[in-house]
C-alpha positions in Angstrom: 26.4 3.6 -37.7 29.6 5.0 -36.1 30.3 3.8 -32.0 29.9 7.3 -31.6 27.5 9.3 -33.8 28.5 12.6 -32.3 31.8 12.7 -34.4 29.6 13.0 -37.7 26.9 15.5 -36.2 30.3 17.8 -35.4 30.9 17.9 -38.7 28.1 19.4 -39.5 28.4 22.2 -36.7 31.9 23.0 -35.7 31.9 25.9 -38.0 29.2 27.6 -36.2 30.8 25.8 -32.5 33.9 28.2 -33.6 31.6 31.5 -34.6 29.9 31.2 -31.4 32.9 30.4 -28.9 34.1 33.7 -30.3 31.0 35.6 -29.9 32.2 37.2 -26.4 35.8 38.5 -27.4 39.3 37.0 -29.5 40.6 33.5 -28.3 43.4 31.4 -29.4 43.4 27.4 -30.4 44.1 26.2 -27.0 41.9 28.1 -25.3 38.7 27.9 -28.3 39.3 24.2 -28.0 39.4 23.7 -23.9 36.1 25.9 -24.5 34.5 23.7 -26.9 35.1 20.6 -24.4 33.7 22.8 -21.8 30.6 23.0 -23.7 30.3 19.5 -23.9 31.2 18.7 -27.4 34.4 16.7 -26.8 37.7 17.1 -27.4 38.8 18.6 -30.7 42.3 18.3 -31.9 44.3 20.8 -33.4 44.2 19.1 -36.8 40.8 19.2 -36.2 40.2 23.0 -35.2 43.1 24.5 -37.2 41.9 23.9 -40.3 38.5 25.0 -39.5 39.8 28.6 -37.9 42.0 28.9 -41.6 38.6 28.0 -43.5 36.8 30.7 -41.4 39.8 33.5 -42.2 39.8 32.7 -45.7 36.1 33.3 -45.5 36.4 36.7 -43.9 34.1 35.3 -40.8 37.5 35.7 -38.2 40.4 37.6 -38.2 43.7 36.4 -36.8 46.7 38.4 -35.2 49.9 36.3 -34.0 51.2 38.0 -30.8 54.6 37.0 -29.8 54.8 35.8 -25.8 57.4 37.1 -23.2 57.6 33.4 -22.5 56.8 30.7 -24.4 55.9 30.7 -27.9 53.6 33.2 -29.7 50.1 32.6 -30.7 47.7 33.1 -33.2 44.4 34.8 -31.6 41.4 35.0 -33.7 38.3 36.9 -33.9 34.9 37.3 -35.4 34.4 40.0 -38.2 31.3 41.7 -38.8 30.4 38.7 -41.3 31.2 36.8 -38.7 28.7 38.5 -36.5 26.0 38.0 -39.5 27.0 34.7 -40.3 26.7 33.4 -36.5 23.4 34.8 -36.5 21.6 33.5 -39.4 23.4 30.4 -39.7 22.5 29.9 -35.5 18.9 30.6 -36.2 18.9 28.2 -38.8 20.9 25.1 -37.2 17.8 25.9 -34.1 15.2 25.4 -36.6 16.8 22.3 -37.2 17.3 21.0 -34.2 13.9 21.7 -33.3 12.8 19.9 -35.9 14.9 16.6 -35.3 13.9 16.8 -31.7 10.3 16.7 -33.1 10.9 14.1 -34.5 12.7 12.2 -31.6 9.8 12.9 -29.6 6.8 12.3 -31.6 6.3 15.7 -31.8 6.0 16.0 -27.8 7.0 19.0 -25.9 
């Protein structure tokens, strides 16, 4: 197993990590990434997240608008689409059904 196990359960979940940080209103990469370590899921480098928002546009699950800056260069600010909406909600309820069932099973089915 991997020093740190969390790197492979992201995997599995930064799709839905991105849905969700969007759920409130349009973000850019900086800014959805600083959020992402905020919620406790570690640092995530722009190799990481870029191609993740791209897969996500090509989907149809964000949109993206570059905005040029008065200082400083432009940026790319993404946001969900109404699949996006749909997609955040099934796929959430789903990833909770799983997690309650892996914390089942952590806990001997206590709690």
């Amino acid at each position: 197993m991997a020093a740190d196990p969390r790197a492979n359960w992201l995997k599995g979940v930064l799709d839905l990590a991105v849905l969700a940080s969007l759920r409130h209103g349009e973000s850019y990469g900086y800014e959805l990434a600083k959020a992402l370590d905020e919620a406790g899921l570690g640092q995530i480098k722009g190799g990481t997240l870029y191609p993740v928002l791209n897969r996500l546009e090509e989907a149809g699950l964000v949109e993206a608008e570059f905005r040029a800056a008065e200082r400083g260069p432009g940026r790319r600010y993404y946001r969900l689409t109404d699949a996006g909406r749909a997609a955040l909600a099934e796929q959430g309820a789903s990833w909770l059904e799983f997690h309650e069932a892996v914390r089942r099973l952590l806990t001997g089915g206590e709690g």
